[in-house]
Biotite code that builds the C-alpha atoms (Angstrom):
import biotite.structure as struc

atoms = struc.array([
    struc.Atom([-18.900, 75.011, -24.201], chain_id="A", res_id=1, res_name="UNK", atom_name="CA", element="C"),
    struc.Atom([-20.807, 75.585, -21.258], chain_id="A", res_id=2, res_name="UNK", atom_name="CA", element="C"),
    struc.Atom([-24.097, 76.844, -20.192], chain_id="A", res_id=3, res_name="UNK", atom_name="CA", element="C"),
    struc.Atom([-23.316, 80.486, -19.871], chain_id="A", res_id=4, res_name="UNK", atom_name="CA", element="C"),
    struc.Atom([-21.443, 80.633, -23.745], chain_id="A", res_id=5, res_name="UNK", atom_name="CA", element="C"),
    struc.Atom([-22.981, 84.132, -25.224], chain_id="A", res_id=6, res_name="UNK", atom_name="CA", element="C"),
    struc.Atom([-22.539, 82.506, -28.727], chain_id="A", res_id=7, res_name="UNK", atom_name="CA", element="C"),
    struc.Atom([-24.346, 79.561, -28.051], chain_id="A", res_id=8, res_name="UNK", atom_name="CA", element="C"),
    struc.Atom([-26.810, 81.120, -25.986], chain_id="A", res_id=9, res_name="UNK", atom_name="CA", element="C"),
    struc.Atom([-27.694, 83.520, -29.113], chain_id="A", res_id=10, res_name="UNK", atom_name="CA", element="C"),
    struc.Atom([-27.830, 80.596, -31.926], chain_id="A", res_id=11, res_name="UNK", atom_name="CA", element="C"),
    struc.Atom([-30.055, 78.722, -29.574], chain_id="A", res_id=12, res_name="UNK", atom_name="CA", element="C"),
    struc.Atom([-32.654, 81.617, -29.310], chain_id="A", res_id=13, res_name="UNK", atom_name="CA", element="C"),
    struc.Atom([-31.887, 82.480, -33.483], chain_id="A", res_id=14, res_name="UNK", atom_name="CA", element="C"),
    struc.Atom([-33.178, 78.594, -33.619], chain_id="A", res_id=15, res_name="UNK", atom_name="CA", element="C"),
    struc.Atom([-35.842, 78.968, -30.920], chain_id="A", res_id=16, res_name="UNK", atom_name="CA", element="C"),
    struc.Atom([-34.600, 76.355, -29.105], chain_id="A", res_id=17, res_name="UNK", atom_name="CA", element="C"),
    struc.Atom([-37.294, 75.151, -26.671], chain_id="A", res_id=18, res_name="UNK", atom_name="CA", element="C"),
    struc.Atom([-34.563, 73.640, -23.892], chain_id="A", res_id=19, res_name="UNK", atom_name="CA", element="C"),
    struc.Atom([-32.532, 75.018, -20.900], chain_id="A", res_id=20, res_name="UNK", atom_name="CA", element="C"),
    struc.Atom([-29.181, 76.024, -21.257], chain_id="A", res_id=21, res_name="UNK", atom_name="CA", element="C"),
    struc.Atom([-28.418, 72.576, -19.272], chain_id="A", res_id=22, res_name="UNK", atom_name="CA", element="C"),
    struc.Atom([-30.702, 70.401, -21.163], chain_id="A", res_id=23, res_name="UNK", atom_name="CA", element="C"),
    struc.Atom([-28.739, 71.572, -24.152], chain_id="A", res_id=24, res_name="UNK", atom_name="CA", element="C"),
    struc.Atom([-25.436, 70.589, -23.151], chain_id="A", res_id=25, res_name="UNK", atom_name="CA", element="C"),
    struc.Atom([-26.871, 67.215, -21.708], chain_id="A", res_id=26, res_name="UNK", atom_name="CA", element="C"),
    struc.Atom([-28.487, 66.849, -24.794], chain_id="A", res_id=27, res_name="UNK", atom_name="CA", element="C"),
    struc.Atom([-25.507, 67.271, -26.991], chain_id="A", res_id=28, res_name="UNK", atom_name="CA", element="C"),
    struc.Atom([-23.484, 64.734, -24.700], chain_id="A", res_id=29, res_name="UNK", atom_name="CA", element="C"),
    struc.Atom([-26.083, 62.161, -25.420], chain_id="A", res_id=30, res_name="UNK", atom_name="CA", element="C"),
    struc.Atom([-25.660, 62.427, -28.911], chain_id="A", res_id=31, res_name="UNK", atom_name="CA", element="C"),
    struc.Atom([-22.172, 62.341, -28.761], chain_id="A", res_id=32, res_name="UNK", atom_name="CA", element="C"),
    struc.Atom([-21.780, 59.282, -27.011], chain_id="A", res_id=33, res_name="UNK", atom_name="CA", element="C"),
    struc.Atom([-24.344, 57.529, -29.641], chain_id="A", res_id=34, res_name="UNK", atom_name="CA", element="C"),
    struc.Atom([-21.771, 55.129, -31.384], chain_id="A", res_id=35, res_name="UNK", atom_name="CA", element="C"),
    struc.Atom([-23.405, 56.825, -34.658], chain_id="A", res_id=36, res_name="UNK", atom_name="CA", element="C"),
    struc.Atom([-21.241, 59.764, -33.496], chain_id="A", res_id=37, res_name="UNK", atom_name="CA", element="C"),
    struc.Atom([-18.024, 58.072, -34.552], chain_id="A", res_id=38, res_name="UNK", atom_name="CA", element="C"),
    struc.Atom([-19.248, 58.106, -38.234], chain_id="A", res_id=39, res_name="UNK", atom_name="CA", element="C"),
    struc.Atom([-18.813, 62.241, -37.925], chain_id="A", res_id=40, res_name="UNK", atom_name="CA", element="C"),
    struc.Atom([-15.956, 64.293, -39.652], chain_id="A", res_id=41, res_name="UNK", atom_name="CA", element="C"),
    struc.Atom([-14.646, 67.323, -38.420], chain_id="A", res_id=42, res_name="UNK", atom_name="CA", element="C"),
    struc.Atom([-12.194, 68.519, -40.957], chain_id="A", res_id=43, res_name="UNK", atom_name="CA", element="C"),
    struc.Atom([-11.812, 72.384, -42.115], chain_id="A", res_id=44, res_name="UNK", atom_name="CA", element="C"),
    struc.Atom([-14.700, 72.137, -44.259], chain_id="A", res_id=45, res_name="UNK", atom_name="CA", element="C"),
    struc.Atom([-16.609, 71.876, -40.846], chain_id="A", res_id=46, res_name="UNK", atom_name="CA", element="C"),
    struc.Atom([-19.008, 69.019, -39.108], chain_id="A", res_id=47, res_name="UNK", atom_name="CA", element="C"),
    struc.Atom([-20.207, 66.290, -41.506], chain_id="A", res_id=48, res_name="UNK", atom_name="CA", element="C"),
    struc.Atom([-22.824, 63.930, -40.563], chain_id="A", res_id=49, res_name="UNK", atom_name="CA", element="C"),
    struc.Atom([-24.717, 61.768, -42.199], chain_id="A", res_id=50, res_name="UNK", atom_name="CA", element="C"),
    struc.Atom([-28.696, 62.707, -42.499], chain_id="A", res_id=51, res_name="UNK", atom_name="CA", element="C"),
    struc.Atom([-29.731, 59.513, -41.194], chain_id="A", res_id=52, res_name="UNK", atom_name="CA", element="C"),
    struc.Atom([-27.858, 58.811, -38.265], chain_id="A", res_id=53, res_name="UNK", atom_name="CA", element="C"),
    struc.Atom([-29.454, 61.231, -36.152], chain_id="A", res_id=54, res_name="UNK", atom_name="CA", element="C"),
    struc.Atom([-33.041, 62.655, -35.372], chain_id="A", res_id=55, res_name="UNK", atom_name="CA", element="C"),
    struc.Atom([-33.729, 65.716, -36.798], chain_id="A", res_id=56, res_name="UNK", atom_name="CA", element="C"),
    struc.Atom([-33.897, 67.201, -33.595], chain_id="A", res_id=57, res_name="UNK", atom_name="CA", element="C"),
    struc.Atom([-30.008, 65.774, -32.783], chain_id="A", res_id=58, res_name="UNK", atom_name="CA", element="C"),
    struc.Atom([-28.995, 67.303, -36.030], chain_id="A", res_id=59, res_name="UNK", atom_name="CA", element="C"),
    struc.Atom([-30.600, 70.788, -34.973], chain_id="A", res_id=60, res_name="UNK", atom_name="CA", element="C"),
    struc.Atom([-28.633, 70.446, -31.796], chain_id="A", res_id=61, res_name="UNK", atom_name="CA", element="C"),
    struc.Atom([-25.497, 70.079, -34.005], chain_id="A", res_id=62, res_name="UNK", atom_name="CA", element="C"),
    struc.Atom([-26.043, 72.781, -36.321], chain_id="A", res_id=63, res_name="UNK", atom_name="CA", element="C"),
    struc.Atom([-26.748, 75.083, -33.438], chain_id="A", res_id=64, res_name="UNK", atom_name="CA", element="C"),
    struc.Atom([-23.427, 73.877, -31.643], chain_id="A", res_id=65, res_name="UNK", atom_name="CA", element="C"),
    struc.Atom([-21.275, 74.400, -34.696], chain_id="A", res_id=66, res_name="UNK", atom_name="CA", element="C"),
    struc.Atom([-23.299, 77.642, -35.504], chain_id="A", res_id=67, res_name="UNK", atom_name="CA", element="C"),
    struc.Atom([-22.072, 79.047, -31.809], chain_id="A", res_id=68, res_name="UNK", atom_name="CA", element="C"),
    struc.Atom([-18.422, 77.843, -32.813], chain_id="A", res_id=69, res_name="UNK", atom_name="CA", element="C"),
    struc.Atom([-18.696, 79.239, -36.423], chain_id="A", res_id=70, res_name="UNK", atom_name="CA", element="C"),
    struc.Atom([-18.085, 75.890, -37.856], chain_id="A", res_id=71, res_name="UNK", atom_name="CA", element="C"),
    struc.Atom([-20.360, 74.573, -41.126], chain_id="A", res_id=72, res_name="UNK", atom_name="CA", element="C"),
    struc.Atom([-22.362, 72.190, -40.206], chain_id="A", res_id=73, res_name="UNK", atom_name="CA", element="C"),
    struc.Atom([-23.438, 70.058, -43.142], chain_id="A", res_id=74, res_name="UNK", atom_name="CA", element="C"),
    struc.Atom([-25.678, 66.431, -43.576], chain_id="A", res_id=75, res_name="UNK", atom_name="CA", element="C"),
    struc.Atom([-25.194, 64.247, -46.339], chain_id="A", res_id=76, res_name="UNK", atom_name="CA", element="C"),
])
């Protein structure tokens, strides 16, 4: 993933996503160095994450990651 990703780029704007391209990707790397983070499962159902471990806004950055890789994103 990087800052010039069509995919991501277009599920940001389908969210209307309010940050930069480089505020997005700094903002994903802060939530995936939250030790919360380790509580995630990535299996071939797609990205699980509990509800409450994150900020809405963290899981919206989530969603719109896994939504630009065509994974499911799902909270519990």
């Amino acid at each position: 993933m990087y800052h010039g990703d069509a995919k991501l780029i277009a599920e940001m704007k389908r969210l209307h996503y309010k940050l930069s391209a480089d505020e997005f990707v700094a903002a994903v790397l802060s939530i995936l160095s939250k030790p919360v983070a380790r509580n995630m499962n990535l299996d071939t159902d797609g990205l699980t994450v509990k509800g409450i471990d994150f900020f809405r806004v963290e899981n919206t950055v989530l969603e719109v990651v896994c939504g630009a890789m065509l994974v499911k994103f799902i909270t519990v």
